[in-house]
C-alpha atoms as one frame of an Amber mdcrd trajectory, in Angstrom:
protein
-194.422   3.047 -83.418-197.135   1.521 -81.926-200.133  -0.231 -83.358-202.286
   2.623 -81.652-199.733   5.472 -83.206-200.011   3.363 -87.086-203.722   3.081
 -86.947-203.967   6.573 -85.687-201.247   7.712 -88.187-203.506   6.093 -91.338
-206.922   7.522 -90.390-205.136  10.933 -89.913-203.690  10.775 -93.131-206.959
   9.464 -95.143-209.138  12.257 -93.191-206.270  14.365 -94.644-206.610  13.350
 -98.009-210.402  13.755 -98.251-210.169  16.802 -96.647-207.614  17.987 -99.007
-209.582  16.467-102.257-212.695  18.594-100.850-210.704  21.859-100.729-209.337
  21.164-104.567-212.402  20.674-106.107-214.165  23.518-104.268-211.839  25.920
-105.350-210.959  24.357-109.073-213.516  26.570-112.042-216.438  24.763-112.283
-220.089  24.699-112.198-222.079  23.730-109.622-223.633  20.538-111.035-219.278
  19.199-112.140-218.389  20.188-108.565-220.901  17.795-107.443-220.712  15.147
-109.478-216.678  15.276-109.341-216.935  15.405-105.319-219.562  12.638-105.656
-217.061  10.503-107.658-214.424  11.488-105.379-216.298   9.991-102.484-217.192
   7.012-104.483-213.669   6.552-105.576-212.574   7.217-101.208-214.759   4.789
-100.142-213.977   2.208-102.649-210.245   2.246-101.670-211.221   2.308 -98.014
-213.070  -0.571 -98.401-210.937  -2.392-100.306-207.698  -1.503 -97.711-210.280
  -2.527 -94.974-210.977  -5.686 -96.407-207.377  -6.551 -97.186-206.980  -4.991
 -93.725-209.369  -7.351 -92.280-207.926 -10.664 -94.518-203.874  -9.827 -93.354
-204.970  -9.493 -89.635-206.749 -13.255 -90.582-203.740 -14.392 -92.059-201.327
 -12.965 -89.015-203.684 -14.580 -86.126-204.028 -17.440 -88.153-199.585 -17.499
 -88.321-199.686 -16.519 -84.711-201.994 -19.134 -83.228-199.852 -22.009 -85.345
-196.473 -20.693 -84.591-198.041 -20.116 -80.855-199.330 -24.163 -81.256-196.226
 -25.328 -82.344-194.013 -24.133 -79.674-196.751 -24.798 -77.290-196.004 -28.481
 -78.774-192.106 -28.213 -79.011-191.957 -27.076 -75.140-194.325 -30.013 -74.241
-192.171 -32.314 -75.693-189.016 -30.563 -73.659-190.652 -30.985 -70.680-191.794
 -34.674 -71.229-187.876 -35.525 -72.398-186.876 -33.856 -69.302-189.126 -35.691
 -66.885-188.060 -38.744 -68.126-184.306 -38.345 -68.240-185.007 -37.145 -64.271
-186.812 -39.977 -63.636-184.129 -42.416 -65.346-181.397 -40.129 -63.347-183.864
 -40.959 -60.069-184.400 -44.628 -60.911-180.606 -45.045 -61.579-179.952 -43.468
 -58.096-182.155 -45.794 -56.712-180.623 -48.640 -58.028-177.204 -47.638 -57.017
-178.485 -46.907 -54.068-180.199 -50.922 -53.381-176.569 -51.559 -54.967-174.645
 -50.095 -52.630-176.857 -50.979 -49.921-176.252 -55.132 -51.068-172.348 -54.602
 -51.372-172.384 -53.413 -47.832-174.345 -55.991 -46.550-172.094 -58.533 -48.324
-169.056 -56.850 -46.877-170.538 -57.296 -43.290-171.478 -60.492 -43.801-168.385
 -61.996 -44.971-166.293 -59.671 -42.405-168.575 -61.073 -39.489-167.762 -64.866
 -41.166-164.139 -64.086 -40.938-164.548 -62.222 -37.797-165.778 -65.384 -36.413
-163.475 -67.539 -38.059-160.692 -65.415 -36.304-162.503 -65.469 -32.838-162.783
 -69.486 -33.357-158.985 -69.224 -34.112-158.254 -67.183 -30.708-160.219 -69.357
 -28.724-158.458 -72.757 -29.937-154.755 -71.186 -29.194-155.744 -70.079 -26.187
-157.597 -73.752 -25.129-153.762 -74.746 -26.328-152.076 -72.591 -24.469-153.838
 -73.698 -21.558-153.596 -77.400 -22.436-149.828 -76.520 -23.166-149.570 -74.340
 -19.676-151.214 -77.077 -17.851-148.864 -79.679 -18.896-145.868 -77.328 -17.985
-147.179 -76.984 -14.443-147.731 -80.576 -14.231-144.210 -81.585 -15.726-142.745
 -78.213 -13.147-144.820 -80.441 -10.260-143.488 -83.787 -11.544-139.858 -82.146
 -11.346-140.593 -80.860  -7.950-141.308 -83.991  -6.088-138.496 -85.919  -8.167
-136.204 -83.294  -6.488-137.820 -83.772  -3.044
């Protein structure tokens, strides 16, 4: 049921109940003056109870809110704290990217620059056997020009 259906429920039923109390004493055997003074402490007794139900009423709705409003503060709190372990776990995930990233970004550089070292080493290399190949080409077509006019 609803909170609307309970409350209605309750004032339905006490309504019933004084209604009901009326109609017993009205037809119960006694005088005039009883009748009154039996309703009157009827009533007395009726309102008593529905002021004591409304006050305990009153102090149980206190003590729910109050219940409510911590339990609604404390995960309030607990989700905070999620959230704040979260953001910093992503931030250590996007610092650690970071810094693999710089990382990565040094190893290549060192790769290049030691491939470019040897890549010059090996062009130095090149260049020297082919200034000996020449040297060594040079003398062969001087010793092939020697041979030539010794023939002659």
């Amino acid at each position: 049921m609803s909170k609307m259906d309970t409350k209605d429920f309750i004032i339905g039923a006490l309504a019933g109940a004084v209604v009901g109390a009326a109609a017993a004493m009205l037809y119960a055997p006694k005088s005039g003056r009883e009748l009154r003074t039996d309703i009157n402490e009827k009533a007395s007794s009726v309102a008593d109870r529905t002021s004591e139900w409304t006050n305990t009423a009153k102090e149980k709705s206190a003590e729910y809110s109050q219940t409510a409003k911590q339990k609604s503060d404390e995960w309030t709190s607990a989700a905070k704290e999620q959230f704040e372990r979260v953001a910093e776990k992503a931030s250590g995930v996007k610092d650690k990217a970071s810094d693999m990233g710089e990382e990565l970004a040094e190893d290549v550089k060192s790769i290049m620059e030691t491939e470019k070292t040897e890549g010059k080493k090996l062009a130095e290399q090149v260049v020297q056997e082919i200034e000996e190949t020449k040297q060594r080409l040079r003398s062969d077509v001087e010793a092939l020009k020697t041979e030539e006019k010794n023939k002659q």
